[in-house]
MARGU-767767 format. One line per 3 residues: for each residue z, x, y of C-alpha. Coordinates in steps of 0.02 Angstrom, whole numbers. Example, Ala and Ser with C-alpha at 12.3 -4.5 7.8 and 13.67 -1.06 7.14 Angstrom:
BEGIN
390/615/-225 | 357/684/-53
This chain:
BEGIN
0/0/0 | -47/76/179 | 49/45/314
-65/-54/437 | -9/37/606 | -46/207/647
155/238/713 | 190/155/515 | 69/304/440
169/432/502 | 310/506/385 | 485/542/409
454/727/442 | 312/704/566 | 413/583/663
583/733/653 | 451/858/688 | 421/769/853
605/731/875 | 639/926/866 | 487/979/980
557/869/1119 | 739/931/1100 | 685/1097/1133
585/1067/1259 | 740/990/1362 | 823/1180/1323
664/1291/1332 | 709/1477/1352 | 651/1584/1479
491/1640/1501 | 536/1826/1471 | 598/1773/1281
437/1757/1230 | 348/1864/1108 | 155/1908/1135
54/1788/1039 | -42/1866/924 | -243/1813/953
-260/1764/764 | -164/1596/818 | -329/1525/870
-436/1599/765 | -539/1524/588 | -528/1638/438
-664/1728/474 | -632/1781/656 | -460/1862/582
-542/1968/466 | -678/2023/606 | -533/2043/727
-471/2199/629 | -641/2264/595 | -678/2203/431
-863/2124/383 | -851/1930/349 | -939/1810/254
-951/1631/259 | -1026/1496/122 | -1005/1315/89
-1008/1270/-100 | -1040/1067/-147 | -937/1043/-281
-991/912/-437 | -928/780/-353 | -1020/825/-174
-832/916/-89 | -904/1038/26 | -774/1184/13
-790/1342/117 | -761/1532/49 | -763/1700/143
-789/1853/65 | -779/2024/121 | -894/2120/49
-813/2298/82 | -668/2389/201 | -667/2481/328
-628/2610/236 | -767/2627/126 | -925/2589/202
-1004/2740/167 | -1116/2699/21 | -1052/2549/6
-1225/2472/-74 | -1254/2589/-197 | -1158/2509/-333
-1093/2342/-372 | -911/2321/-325 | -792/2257/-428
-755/2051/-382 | -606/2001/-347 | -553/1797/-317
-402/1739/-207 | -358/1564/-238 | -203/1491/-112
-71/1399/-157 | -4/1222/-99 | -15/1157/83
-84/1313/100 | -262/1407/160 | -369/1547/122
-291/1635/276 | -149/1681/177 | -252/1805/109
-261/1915/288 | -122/1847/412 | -11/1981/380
-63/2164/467 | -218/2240/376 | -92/2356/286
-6/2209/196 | -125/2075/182 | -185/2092/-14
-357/2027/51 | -384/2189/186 | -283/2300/53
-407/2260/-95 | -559/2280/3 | -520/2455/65
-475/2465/-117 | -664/2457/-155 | -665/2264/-226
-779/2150/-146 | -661/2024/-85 | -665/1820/-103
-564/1698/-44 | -539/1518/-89 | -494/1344/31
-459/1193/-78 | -514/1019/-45 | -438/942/102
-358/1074/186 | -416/1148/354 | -567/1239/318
-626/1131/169 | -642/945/243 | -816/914/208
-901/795/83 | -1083/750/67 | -1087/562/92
-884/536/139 | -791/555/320 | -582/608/287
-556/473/395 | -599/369/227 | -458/350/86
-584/381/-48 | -597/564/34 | -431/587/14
-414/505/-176 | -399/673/-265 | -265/802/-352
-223/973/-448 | -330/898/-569 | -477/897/-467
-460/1050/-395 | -445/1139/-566 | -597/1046/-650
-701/1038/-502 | -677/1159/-366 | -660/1319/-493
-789/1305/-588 | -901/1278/-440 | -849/1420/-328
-821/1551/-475 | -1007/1485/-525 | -1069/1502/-345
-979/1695/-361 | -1053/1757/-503 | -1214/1685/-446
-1216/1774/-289 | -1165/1935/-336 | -1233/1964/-499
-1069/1981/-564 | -1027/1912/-762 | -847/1917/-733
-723/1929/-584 | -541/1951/-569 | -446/1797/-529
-301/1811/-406 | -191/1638/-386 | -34/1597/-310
74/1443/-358 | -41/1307/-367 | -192/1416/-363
-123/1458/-540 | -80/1290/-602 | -269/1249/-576
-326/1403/-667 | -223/1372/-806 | -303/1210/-815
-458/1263/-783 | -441/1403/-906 | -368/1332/-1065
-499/1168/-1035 | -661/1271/-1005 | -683/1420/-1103
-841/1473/-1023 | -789/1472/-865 | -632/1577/-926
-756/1686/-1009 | -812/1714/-818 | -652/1800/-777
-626/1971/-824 | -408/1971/-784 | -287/1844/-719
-160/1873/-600 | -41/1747/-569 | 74/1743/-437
214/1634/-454 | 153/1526/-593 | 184/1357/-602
181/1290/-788 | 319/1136/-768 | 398/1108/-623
570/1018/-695 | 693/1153/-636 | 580/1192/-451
717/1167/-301 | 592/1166/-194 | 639/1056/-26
439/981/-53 | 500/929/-253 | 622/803/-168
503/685/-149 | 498/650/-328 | 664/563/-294
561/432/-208 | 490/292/-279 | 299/323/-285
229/169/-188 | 361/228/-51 | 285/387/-35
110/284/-13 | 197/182/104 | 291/332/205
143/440/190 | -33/317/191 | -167/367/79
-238/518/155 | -210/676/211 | -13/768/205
33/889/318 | -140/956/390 | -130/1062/521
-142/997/691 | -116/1011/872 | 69/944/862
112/1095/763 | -3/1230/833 | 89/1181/1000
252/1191/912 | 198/1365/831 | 144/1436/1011
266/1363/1137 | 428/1386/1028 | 393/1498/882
343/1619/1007 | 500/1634/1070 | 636/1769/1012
799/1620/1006 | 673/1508/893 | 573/1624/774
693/1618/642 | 691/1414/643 | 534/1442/632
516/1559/490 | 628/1442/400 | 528/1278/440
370/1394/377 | 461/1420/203 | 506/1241/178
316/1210/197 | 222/1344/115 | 356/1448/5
403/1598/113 | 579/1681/152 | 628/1714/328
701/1874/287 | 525/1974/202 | 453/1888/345
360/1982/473 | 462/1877/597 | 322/1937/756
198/1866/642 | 287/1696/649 | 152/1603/779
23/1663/681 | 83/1582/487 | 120/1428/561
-31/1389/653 | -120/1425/488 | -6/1361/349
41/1209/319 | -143/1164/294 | -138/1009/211
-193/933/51 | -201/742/-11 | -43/624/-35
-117/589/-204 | -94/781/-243 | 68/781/-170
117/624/-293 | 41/705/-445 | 173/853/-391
304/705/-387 | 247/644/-544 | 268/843/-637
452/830/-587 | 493/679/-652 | 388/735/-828
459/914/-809 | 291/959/-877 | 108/946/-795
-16/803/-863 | -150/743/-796 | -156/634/-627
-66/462/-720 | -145/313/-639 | -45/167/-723
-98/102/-885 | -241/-5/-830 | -306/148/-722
-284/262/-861 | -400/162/-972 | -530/175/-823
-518/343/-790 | -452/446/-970 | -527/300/-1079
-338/301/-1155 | -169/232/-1073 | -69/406/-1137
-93/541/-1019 | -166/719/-1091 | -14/864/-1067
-114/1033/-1024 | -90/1160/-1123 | -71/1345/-1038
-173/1448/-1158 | -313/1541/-1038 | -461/1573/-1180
-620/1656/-1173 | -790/1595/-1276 | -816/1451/-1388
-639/1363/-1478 | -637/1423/-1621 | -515/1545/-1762
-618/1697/-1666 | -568/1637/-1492 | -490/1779/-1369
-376/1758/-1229 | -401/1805/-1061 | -300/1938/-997
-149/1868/-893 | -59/1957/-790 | 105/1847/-740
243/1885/-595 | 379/1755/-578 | 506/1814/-442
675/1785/-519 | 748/1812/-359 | 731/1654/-270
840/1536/-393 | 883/1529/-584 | 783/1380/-597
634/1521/-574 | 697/1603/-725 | 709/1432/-841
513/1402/-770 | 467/1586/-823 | 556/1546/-1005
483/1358/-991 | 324/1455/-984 | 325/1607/-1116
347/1476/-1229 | 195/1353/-1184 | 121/1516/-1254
73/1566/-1429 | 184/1686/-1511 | 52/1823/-1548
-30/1814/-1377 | 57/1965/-1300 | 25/2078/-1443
-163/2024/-1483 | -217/2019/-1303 | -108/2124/-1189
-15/1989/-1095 | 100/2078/-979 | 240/1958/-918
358/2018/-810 | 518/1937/-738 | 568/2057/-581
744/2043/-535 | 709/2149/-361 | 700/2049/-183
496/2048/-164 | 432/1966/-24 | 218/1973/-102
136/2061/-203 | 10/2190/-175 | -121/2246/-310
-211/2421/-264 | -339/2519/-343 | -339/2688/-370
-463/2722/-519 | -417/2633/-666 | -228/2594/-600
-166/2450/-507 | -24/2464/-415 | 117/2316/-373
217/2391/-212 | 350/2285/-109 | 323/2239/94
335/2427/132 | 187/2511/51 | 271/2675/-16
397/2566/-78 | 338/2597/-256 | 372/2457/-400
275/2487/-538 | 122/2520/-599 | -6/2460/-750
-156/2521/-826 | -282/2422/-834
């Protein structure tokens, strides 16, 4: 049910956003408390990466069911471009995570920003925006300003935007296989997209997985709360469209208050509630700049299939009620995905694709029930046979950053000769 007035669309935390803005306005600090905004507030993905001298790319892949989604790439760093054309790079693909944007990728400083660091690395560098969000709200023959634009979730994204950008990658490059890079959600839907369509995991040479999300039962998460709320309240509280795009409201909030010294850390702290940061591996000067670029926005419907994975504690497919089940599944149970990333045809011969896995213990225990939730979604002989390498890190990380030096890649902390650990590839 949608609320028929446009005051009734907005949601709770829209309408305490606005409260907020307006109390701080009435207590604004001085105009010498406010820190330099950076230029990549107003810029697109693309202007960021040319801002620190990077080449950038732009394409727009149509997806099977006509979602225009746009990628960037760059093609090399700025540290190799002599002979940079003489031999195929090695491809890498970044896929964000929820409410978030393929400027993820390059909003830190060049050297901390895994998309800068692997293209001076010598990888040609791509970089994914999912449905709905701010750089991907295109469609061949539907406006966002329709529901039906907006009538999609995880599930989509995994069977539908993957296979058509890692198609449109290979394509363009020449490339058989690519690495795959995914954060949070961006490794829900390749676990989906994976274990369901062994030729397009046959496409990827390694997985990395950051954060991965198999069940989401133990998640504290502030976003998880909504499973708490009756679903046809969250249509009602939220309308059928868009959550938490990006808009002026907040790019004003970002740039009059997060600018300022008294407010940055509110506003590194509203920034992790959102889009799964902590304040304190924050580059707190940087603060302007995340927020005007994450959150980015996805659909409510994805936001109640999240609601719908805590209440399971397990991730199934998008359940539409019995009668829509029948219309959309052909069958009123819903399928329960199982996280086994294969290559080639199913069969006894089958091999798995190389996973790499890095679940960050750190931020709760209920991180290191998901990472045990997950090991064991996964067959018992799959780290021997195929060279899993799972690794729980009990160490305060704020990202990860994967570097390569010859046939190494190397995991470091925020501080780049802050050494981790290392595995050979």
């Amino acid at each position: 049910m949608e609320v028929s007035t446009e005051v009734g669309k907005m949601s709770w935390l829209v309408l305490s956003l606005v409260l907020l803005t307006f109390g701080l306005i009435q207590c604004r600090p001085p105009v010498e408390d406010k820190i330099g905004l950076d230029p990549e507030v107003n810029m697109n993905i693309s202007e960021i990466i040319r801002h620190w001298g990077y080449p950038a790319e732009e394409f727009e892949v149509v997806t099977e069911d006509e979602y225009i989604l746009s990628i960037n790439r760059i093609p090399h760093g700025v540290k190799n471009k002599d002979g940079q054309d003489k031999e195929a790079k090695p491809v890498v693909f970044l896929q964000h995570g929820l409410l978030a944007a393929g400027s993820n990728w390059v909003t830190n400083l060049p050297n901390t920003s895994l998309g800068f660091l692997l293209a001076d690395a010598g990888f040609d560098v791509w970089i994914g925006n999912s449905r709905g969000n701010t750089w991907s709200r295109k469609h061949v023959s539907l406006d966002p300003k329709q529901k039906e634009y907006w009538q999609f979730s995880h599930d989509e994204l995994a069977k539908k935007d993957l296979p058509a950008v890692i198609n449109f990658i290979t394509k363009t490059t020449g490339q058989e296989q690519i690495f795959y890079v995914g954060h949070s959600q961006g490794t829900t839907i390749a676990f989906i997209a994976f274990s369901t369509m062994p030729e397009l995991a046959s496409k990827i040479k390694m997985f990395f997985a950051l954060a991965p999300v198999a069940t989401v039962g133990f998640t504290k998460s502030p976003m998880t709360k909504l499973s708490v709320i009756p679903e046809f309240l969250i249509w009602d509280l939220f309308g059928q469209k868009d959550f938490f795009p990006q808009n002026e409201l907040i790019k004003f909030f970002a740039t009059e208050f997060c600018s300022r010294k008294p407010l940055s850390v509110l506003c590194g702290n509203v920034f992790f509630l959102l889009c799964g940061f902590d304040e304190k591996n924050l580059n707190m000067s940087r603060t302007p700049v995340y927020t005007t670029h994450c959150p980015a926005g996805t659909s409510v419907q994805n936001m109640v299939h999240w609601a719908q994975a805590v209440k399971s504690s397990s991730l199934m497919a998008y359940d539409y009620g019995k009668a829509g089940n029948m219309a959309h599944y052909n069958q009123v149970t819903l399928r329960t995905y199982l996280f086994l990333p294969i290559k080639g045809p199913i069969n006894e011969n089958c091999h798995h694709l190389p996973t790499l896995m890095y679940i960050y213990t750190f931020l709760s225990s209920a991180e290191h029930k998901t990472a045990l939730i997950l090991t064991k979604k996964l067959p018992a002989d799959f780290q021997n046979r195929n060279g899993l390498v799972s690794n729980i890190l009990q160490n305060t990380v704020s990202f990860f950053v994967f570097h390569r030096r010859d046939k190494v890649i190397q995991v470091w902390k925020l501080q780049e000769d802050d050494y981790m650990m290392k595995i050979s590839l």
